[in-house]
C-alpha positions as CSV (number, residue, x, y, z in Angstrom):
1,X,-80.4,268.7,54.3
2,X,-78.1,271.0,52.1
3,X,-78.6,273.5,50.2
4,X,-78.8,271.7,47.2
5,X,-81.3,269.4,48.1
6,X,-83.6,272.6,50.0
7,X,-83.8,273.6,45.8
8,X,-87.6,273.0,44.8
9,X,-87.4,272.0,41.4
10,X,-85.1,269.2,43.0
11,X,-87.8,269.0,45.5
12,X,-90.5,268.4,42.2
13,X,-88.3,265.9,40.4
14,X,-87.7,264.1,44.1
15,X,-91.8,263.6,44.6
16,X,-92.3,263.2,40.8
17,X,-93.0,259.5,41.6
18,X,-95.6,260.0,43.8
19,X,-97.6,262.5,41.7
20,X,-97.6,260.6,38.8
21,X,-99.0,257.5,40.8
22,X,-101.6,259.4,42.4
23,X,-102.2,261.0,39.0
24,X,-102.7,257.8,37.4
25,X,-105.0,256.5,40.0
26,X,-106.8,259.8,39.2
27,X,-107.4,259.1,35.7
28,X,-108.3,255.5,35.7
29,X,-110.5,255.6,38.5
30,X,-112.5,258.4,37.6
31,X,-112.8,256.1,33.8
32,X,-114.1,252.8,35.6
33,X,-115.5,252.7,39.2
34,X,-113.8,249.2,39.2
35,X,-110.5,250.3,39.2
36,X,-110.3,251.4,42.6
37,X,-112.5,248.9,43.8
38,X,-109.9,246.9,47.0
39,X,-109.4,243.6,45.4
40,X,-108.4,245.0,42.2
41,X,-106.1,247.4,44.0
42,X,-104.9,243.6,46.2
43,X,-104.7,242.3,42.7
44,X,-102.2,245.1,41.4
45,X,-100.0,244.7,44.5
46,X,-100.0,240.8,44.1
47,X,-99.4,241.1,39.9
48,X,-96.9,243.8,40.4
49,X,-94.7,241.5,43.2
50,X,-92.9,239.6,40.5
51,X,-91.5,243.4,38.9
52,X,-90.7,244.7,42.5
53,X,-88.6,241.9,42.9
54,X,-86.3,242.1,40.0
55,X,-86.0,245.9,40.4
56,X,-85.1,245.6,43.9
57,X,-81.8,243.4,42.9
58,X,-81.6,246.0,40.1
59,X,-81.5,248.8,42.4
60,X,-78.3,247.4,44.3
61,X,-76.6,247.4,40.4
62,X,-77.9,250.9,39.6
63,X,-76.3,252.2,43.2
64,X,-72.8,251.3,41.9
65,X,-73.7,253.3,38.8
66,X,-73.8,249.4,36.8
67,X,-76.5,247.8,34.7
68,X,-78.1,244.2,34.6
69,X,-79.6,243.1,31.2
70,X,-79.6,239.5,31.7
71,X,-82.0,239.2,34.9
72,X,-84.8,238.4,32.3
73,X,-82.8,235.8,30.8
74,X,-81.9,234.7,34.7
75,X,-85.6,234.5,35.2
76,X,-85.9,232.3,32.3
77,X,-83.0,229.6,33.1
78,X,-84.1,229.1,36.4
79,X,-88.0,228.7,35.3
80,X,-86.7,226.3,32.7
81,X,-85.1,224.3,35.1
82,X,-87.4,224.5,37.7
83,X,-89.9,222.7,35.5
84,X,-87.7,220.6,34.1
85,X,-87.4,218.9,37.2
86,X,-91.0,219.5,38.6
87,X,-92.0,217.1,35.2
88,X,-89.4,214.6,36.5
89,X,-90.8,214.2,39.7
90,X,-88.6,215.9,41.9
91,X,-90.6,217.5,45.2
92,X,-91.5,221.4,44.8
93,X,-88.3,222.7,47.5
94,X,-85.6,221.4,44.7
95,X,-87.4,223.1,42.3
96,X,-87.4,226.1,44.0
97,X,-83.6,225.7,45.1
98,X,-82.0,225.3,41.7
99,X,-84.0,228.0,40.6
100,X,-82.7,229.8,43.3
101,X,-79.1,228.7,42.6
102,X,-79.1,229.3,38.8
103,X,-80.3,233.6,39.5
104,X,-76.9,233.6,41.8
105,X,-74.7,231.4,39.4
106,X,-76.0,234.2,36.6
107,X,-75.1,237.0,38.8
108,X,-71.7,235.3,39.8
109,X,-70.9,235.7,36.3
110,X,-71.3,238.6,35.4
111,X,-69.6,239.5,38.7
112,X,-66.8,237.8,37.2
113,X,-66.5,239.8,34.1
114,X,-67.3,243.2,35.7
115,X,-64.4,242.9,38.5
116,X,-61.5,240.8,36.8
117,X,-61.7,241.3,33.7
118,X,-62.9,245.0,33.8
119,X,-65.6,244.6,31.1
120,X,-68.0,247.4,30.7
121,X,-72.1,245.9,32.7
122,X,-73.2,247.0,29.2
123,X,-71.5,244.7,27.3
124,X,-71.3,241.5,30.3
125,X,-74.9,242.0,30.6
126,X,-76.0,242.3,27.3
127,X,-73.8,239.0,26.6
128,X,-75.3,236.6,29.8
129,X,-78.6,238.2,28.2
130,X,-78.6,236.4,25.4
131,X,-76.1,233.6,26.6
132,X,-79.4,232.9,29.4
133,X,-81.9,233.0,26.7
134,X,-80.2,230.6,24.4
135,X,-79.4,228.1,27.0
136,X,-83.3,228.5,28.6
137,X,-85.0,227.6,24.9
138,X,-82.1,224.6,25.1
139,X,-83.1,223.3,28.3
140,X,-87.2,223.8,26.8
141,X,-86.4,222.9,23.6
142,X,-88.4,226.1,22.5
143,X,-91.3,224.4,23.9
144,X,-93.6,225.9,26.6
145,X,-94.1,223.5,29.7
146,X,-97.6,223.4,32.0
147,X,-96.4,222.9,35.5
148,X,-98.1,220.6,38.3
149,X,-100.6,222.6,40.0
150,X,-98.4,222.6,43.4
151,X,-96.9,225.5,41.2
152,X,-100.5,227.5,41.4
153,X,-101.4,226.1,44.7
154,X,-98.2,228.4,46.0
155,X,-98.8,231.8,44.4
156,X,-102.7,231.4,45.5
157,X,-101.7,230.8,49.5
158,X,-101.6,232.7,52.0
159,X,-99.8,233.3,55.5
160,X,-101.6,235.4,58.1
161,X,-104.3,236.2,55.2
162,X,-101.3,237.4,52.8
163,X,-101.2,235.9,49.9
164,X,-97.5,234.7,49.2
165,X,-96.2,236.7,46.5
166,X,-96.4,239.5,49.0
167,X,-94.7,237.7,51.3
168,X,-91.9,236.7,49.5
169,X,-91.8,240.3,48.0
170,X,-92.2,241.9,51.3
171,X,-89.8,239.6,53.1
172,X,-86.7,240.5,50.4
173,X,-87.9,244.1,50.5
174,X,-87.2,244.4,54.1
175,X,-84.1,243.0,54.2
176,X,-83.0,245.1,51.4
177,X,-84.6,248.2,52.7
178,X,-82.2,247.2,56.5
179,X,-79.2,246.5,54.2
180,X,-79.2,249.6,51.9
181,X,-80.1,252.2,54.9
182,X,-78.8,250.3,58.4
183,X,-75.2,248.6,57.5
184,X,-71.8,249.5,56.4
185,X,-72.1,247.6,53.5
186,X,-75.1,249.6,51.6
187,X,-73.1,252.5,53.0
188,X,-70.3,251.3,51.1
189,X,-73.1,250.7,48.0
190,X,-73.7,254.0,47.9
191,X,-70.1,255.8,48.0
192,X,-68.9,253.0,45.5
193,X,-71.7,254.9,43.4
194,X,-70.9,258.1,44.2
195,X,-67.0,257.4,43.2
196,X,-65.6,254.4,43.0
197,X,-62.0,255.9,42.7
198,X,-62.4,257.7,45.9
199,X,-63.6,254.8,47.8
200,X,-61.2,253.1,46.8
201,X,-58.6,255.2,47.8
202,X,-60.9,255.4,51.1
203,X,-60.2,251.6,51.5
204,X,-63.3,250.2,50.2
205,X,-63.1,246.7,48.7
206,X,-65.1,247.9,45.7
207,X,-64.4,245.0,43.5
208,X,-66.0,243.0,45.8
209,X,-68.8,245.5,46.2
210,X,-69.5,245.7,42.6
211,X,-69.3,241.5,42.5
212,X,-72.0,241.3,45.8
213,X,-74.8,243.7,43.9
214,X,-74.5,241.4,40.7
215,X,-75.0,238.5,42.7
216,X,-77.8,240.3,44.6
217,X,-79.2,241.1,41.2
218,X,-79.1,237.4,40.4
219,X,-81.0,235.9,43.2
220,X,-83.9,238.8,43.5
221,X,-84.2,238.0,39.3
222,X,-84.6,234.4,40.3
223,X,-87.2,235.1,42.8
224,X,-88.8,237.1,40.8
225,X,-89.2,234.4,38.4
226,X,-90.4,232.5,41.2
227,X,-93.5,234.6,41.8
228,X,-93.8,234.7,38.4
229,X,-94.0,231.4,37.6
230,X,-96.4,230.1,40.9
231,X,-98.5,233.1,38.5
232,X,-98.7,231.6,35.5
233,X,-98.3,227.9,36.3
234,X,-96.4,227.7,33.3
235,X,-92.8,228.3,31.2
236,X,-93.0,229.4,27.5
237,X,-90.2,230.6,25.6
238,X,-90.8,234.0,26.3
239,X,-90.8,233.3,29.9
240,X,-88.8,236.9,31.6
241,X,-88.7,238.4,28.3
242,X,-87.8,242.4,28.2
243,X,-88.1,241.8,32.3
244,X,-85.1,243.8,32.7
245,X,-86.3,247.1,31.1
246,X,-89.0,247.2,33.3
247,X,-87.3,246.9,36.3
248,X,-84.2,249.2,35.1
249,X,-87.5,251.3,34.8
250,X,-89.3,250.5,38.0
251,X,-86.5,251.5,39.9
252,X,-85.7,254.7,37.8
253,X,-89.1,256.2,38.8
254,X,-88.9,255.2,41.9
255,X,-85.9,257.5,42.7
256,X,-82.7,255.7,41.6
257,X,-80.3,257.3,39.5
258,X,-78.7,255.9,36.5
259,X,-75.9,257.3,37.8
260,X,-75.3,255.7,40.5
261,X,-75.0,256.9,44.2
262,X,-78.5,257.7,45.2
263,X,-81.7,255.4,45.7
264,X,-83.9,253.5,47.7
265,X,-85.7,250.3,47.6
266,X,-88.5,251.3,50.2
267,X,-91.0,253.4,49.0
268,X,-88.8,254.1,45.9
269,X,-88.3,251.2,43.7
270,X,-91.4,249.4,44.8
271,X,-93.9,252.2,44.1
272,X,-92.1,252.5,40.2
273,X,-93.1,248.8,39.9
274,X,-96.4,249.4,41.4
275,X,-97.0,252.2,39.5
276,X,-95.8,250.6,35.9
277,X,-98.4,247.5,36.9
278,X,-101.2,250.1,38.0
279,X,-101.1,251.3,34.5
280,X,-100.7,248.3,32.9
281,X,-103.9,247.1,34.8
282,X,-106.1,250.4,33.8
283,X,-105.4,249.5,30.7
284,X,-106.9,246.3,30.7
285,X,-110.5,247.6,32.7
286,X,-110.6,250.5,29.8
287,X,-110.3,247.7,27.7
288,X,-107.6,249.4,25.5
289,X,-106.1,248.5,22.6
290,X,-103.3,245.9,23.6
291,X,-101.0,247.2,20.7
292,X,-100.9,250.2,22.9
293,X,-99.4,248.5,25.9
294,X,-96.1,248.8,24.6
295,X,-96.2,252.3,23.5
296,X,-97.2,253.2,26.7
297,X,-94.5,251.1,28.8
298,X,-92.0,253.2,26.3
299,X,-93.3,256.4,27.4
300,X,-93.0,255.5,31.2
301,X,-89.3,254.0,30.0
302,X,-88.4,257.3,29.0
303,X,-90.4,259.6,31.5
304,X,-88.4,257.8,33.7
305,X,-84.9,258.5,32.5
306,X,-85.8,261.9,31.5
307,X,-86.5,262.7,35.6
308,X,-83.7,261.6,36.3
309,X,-81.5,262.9,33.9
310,X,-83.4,266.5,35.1
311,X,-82.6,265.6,38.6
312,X,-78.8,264.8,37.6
313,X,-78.3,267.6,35.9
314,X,-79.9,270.2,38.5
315,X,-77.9,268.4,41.3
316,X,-74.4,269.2,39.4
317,X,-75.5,272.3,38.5
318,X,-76.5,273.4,42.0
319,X,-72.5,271.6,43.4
320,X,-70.8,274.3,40.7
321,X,-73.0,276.5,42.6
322,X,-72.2,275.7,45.8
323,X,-67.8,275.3,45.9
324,X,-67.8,278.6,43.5
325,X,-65.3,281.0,45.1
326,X,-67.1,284.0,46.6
């Protein structure tokens, strides 16, 4: 540990996460004795899987200091199709797959544009954003679809007495987690972040580091969509809708910096989605106003950025500090 990082406002901004969640359990539970009650806290977990997802492929973008506005739009392609061919017929596994295979085509593109034609995420993502939801309400015809119930009958199983959303969630999560922390490659993540011009003058392939965290971002989007659809049991056009913001948000107050360079998925990322869903679900037992539900995912949008634009700026502030000749 440096110097830098020994600082203890850094230290505050680091654990700010954790506070806040344990502040908002604070203040929900002590308004409803059913908040804290286990199988809504199970149920927060389970309704929160489908945002952890997302913002765990949007974590591996944020590392390299990129963006990904389209993985809502993702989400809604590969429902689309999905039910598409669940109406048609076609067993529950192809379903699955070419939902599976339309988040990676989604972040294959945008790959494309990031690392050969140099385009800023911004503008690529904002672009496949709409491009995904235009050709979703094409494939729907702007018309929501109920799906067979083998949809349901998969988000309401259970393995080992876990019900599968958090098994699908926990599954990627680990992987991730091993990836980002144990390999070369999120080691290579993580200084393509830090400075992509001096990794690659340190050798690093980082155009096809940048292109692996967009297709990353692609297939967690699709799984999230997954979860989300076994959820709901059904697509309508607003199907992944403003998705991305809360996982760009997720992710934020779980410890990732817009910046790039510095994050992790485990507890980071997944305690930012738990937390946003924790609100969201205290909400709902205070029986609040739902016109307040957006005003209050704002505030936890910009809570979020404003942490870490504290955190950014103490950490360069504390680096002048530090090489300043004595």
């Amino acid at each position: 540990m440096t110097p830098a990082t020994r600082h203890p406002w850094l230290i505050v901004l680091n654990q700010a996460p954790v506070v806040l969640f344990l502040a908002v359990l604070a203040l929900f539970g002590a308004r409803s004795a059913q908040f804290l009650q286990p199988d809504n806290l199970v149920n927060i977990l389970i309704q929160s899987s489908s945002t952890a997802m997302v913002a765990i492929g949007m974590t591996f973008v944020l590392l390299t200091a990129g963006v990904d506005l389209s993985v809502g739009s993702m989400m809604f392609v590969g429902a689309a199709l999905a039910g598409k061919l669940a109406l048609q017929g076609y067993p529950l596994l192809l379903s699955i797959l070419a939902m599976i295979l339309a988040g990676l085509l989604g972040g294959a593109l945008n790959a494309l544009f990031v690392t050969r034609l140099r385009i800023a995420p911004f503008i690529v993502t904002l672009a496949t954003l709409y491009l995904g939801r235009g050709l979703g309400l094409w494939i729907t015809q702007t018309r929501a679809m109920n799906l067979p119930e083998s949809f349901l009958h998969l988000g309401a199983g259970r393995w080992l007495g876990i019900p599968i959303p958090l098994v699908i969630l926990g599954t990627v999560l680990l992987i991730a987690h091993i990836v980002l922390q144990h390999t070369p490659f999120g080691r290579q993540i993580y200084a393509t972040g830090q400075d992509i011009e001096t990794a690659r003058k340190a050798g690093l392939r980082t155009g096809r580091i940048l292109a692996s965290v967009y297709i990353v971002s692609g297939a967690c989007a699709a799984l999230g969509g997954l979860i989300s659809l076994t959820q709901l049991g059904a697509v309508s056009p607003t199907f992944g809708a403003q998705k991305e913001f809360a996982a760009i948000a997720a992710a934020v107050l779980g410890g990732t910096s817009l910046f790039g360079g510095r994050g992790r998925v485990f507890p980071g990322t997944l305690l930012g989605a738990v937390l946003i869903q924790t609100v969201e679900n205290g909400l709902v037992i205070l029986n609040a106003d739902p016109y307040l539900y957006p005003l209050v995912t704002s505030a936890i949008i910009f809570v979020a950025v404003s942490l870490d634009c504290l955190r950014q700026r103490l950490v360069e502030r504390l680096s002048r500090r530090l090489i300043r000749p004595v």
